[in-house]
VEXKEMI-504806 format. One record per residue (C-alpha): x, y, z; residue in one letter. Coordinates in steps of 0.02 Angstrom, whole numbers, padded with zeros to 5 digits, always signed. Layout:
<nodes>
XYZA ...
</nodes>
This chain:
<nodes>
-01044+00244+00386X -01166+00230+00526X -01121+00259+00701X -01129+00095+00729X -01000+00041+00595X -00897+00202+00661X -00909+00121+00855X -00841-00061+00782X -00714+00039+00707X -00642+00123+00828X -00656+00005+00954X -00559-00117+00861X -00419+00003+00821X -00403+00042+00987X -00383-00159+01019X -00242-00175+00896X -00084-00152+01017X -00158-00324+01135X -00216-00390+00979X -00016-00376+00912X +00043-00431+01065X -00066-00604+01049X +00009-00631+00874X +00187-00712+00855X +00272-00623+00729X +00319-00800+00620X +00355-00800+00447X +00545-00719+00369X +00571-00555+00257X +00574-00584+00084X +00776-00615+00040X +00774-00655-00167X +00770-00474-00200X +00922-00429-00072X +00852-00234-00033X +00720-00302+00020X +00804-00399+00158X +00855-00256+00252X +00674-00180+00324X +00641-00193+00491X +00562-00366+00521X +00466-00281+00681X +00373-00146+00547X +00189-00147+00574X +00076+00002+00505X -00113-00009+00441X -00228+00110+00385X -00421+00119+00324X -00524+00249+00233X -00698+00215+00242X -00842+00283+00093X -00862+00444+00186X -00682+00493+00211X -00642+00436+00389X -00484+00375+00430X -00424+00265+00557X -00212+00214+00595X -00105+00119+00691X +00078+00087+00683X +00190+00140+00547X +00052+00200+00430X +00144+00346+00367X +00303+00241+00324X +00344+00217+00160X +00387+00037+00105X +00403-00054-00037X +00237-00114-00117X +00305-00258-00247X +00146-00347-00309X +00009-00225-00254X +00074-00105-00405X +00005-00237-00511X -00180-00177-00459X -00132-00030-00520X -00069-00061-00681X -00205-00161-00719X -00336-00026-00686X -00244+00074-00789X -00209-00057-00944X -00401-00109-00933X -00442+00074-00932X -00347+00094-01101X -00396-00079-01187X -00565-00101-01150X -00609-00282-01178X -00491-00303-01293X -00355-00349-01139X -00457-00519-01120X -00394-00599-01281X -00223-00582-01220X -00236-00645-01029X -00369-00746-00928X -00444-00707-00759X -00445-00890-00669X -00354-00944-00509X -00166-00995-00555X -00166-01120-00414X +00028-01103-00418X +00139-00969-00353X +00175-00820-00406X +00325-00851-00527X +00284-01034-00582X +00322-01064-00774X +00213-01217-00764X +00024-01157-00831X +00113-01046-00941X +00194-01183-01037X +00041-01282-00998X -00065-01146-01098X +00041-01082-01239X +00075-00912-01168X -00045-00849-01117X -00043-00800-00923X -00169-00866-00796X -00218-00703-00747X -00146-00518-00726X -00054-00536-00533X +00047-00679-00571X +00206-00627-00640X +00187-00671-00824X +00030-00595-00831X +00085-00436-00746X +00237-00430-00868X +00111-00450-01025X +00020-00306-00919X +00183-00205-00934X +00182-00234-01114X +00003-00173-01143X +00060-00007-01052X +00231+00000-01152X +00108-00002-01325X +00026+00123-01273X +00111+00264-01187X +00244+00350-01254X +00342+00368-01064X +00259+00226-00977X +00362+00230-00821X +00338+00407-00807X +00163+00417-00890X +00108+00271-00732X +00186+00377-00605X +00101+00532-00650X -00065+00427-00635X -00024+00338-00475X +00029+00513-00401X -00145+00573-00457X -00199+00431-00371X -00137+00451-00183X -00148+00676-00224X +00049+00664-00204X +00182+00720-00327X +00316+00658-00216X +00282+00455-00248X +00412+00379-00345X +00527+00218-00391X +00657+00151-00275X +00797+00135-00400X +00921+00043-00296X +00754-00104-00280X +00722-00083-00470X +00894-00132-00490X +00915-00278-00362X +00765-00350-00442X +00846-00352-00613X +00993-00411-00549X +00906-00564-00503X +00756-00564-00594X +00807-00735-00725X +00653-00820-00682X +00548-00670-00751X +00649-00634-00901X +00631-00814-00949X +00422-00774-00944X +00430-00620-01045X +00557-00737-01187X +00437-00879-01137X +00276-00774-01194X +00364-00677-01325X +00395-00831-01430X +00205-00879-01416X +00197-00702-01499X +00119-00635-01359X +00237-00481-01293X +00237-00376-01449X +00373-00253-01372X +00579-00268-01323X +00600-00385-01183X +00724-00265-01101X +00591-00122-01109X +00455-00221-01040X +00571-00321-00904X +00638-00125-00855X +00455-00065-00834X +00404-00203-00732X +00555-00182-00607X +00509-00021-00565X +00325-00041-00549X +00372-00166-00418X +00507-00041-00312X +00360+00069-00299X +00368+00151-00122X +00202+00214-00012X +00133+00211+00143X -00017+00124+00212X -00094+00283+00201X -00057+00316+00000X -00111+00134-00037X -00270+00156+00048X -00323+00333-00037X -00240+00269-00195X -00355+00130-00229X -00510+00198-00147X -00585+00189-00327X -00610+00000-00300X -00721+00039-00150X -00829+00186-00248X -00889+00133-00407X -00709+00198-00485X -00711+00357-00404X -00558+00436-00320X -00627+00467-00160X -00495+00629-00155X -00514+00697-00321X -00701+00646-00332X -00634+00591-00514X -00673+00449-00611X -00547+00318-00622X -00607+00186-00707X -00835+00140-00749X -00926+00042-00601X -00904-00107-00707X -00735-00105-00711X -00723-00085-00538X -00816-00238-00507X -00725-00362-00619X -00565-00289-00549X -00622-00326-00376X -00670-00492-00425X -00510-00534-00499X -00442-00471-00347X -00544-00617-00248X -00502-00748-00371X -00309-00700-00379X -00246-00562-00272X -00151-00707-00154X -00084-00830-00278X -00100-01006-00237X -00173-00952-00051X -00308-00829-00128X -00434-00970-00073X -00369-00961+00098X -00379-00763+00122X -00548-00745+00067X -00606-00908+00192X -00527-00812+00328X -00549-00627+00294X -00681-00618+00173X -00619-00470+00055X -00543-00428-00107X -00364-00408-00085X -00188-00394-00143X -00037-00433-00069X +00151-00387-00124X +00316-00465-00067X +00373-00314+00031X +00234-00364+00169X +00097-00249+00116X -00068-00315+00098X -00228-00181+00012X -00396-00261+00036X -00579-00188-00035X -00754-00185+00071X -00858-00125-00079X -00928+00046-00038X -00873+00035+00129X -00690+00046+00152X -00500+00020+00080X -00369-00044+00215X -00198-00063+00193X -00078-00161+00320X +00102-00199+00308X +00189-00326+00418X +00370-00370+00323X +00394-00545+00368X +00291-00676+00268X +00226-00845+00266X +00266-00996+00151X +00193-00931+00028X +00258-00751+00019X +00097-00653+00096X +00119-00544+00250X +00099-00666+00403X +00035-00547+00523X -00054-00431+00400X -00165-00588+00364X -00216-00618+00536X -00249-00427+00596X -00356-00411+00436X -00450-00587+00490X -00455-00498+00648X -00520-00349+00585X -00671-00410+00464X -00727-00547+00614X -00741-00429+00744X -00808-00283+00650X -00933-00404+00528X -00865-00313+00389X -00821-00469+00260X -00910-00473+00092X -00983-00629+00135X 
</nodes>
């Protein structure tokens, strides 16, 4: 990063608490799951590491919360990195145009999910990883722990469990896509994995070192490791840009300009290739469950720094 880049940086970090200020905090905490309805709506942390290891914070950075839908990034990186091409055959990579747990396109298309965030395709994700590890929610820890450099991440059980509680809508996607003959293990297993990849618990700061591959060819910027190849990397960043937002992925990159992801629990991780990973989390969400005021600090962010893609 030049000095230049360093200066924009800073100086819009330092412009975050008036920035805040200027932004109603709209939008309501995600209540389907019920653990999730008891975070503090008022939460607001972000971090950003850029290529060369600098690191800038504000807020709640260091406080854990739960990530929901940005596991599926991770999972996916990890599936790809064990199928090869061979994932394709079994899930697309378009736009669902619907939201995140709509049975619609997967009737429409005979099981076989619009892409890998969506629900059903992060379920048929979950039973790619079941296949082919022998622990997979241990085996997926151990590499997401890798990931961040910290033994200590783990599963919130008690959110694991409130989302099978009341998680009917995805067990009638994995039956759904199991009678197209496309989830070749037990429902149960693959419903139980998927749970707990979404009650996944970091920080801002562990999302942003833990997907710092997307932003370096593949390479964990801590480890100096190889995650996943360059190409990889790129189609997963890609897919990111198509789909990371569900039927408002349009919308995010039109006004922040960036690969992203977003999760339930009000996190948002978004990619500057080679430049920089940022993670924000904001609990309370708009209509159509992304993090209200994560979307509008990041908008912030990319205008006034000229960091977008585009």
């Amino acid at each position: 990063m030049n000095s230049k880049e360093q200066f924009a940086f800073e100086k819009v970090f330092l412009e975050l608490p008036e920035q805040l200020k200027q932004i109603p905090n709209l939008g309501e905490v995600a209540s389907y799951i019920p653990e999730l309805s008891h975070v503090n709506p008022e939460k607001f942390g972000i971090h950003l590491i850029t290529a060369d290891k600098q690191n800038f914070a504000y807020g709640d950075s260091n406080e854990k919360f739960s990530i929901q839908s940005i596991a599926k990034v991770l999972s996916l990186t990890l599936a790809f990195k064990l199928e090869e091409e061979k994932l394709w055959e079994r899930i697309g990579v378009e736009p669902s145009g619907n939201a995140f747990n709509s049975l619609f396109r997967l009737e429409q298309e005979k099981g076989i999910p619009r892409n890998p965030f969506i629900n059903a395709g992060a379920l048929l994700i979950c039973d790619v990883l079941v296949s082919r590890l022998n622990q997979p929610k241990e085996e997926f820890l151990d590499f997401v722990r890798e990931l961040v450099g910290n033994p200590k991440i783990n599963y919130c059980e008690r959110i694991a469990l409130s989302e099978k509680e009341h998680g009917y809508r995805n067990a009638s996607m994995v039956n759904f896509m199991k009678s197209y003959n496309n989830i070749n293990n037990d429902v149960e297993e693959v419903l139980d994995f998927y749970f707990h990849l979404c009650s996944l618990e970091m920080s801002c700061a562990e999302l942003a070192q833990a997907v710092t591959y997307l932003s370096s060819d593949g390479m964990n910027l801590l480890t100096q490791k190889e995650v996943i190849s360059p190409s990889k990397t790129k189609r997963i960043n890609a897919i990111m840009q198509l789909c990371g937002f569900y039927d408002e992925a349009g919308e995010f990159a039109f006004e922040v300009g960036l690969p992203g992801k977003s999760g339930v629990g009000g996190g948002i991780i978004a990619i500057h290739p080679l430049k920089y990973t940022v993670a924000v989390w904001s609990p309370k969400l708009n209509e159509k469950g992304n993090s209200y005021r994560g979307m509008k600090i990041l908008e912030f962010f990319t205008t006034q720094t000229a960091s977008s893609v585009f």
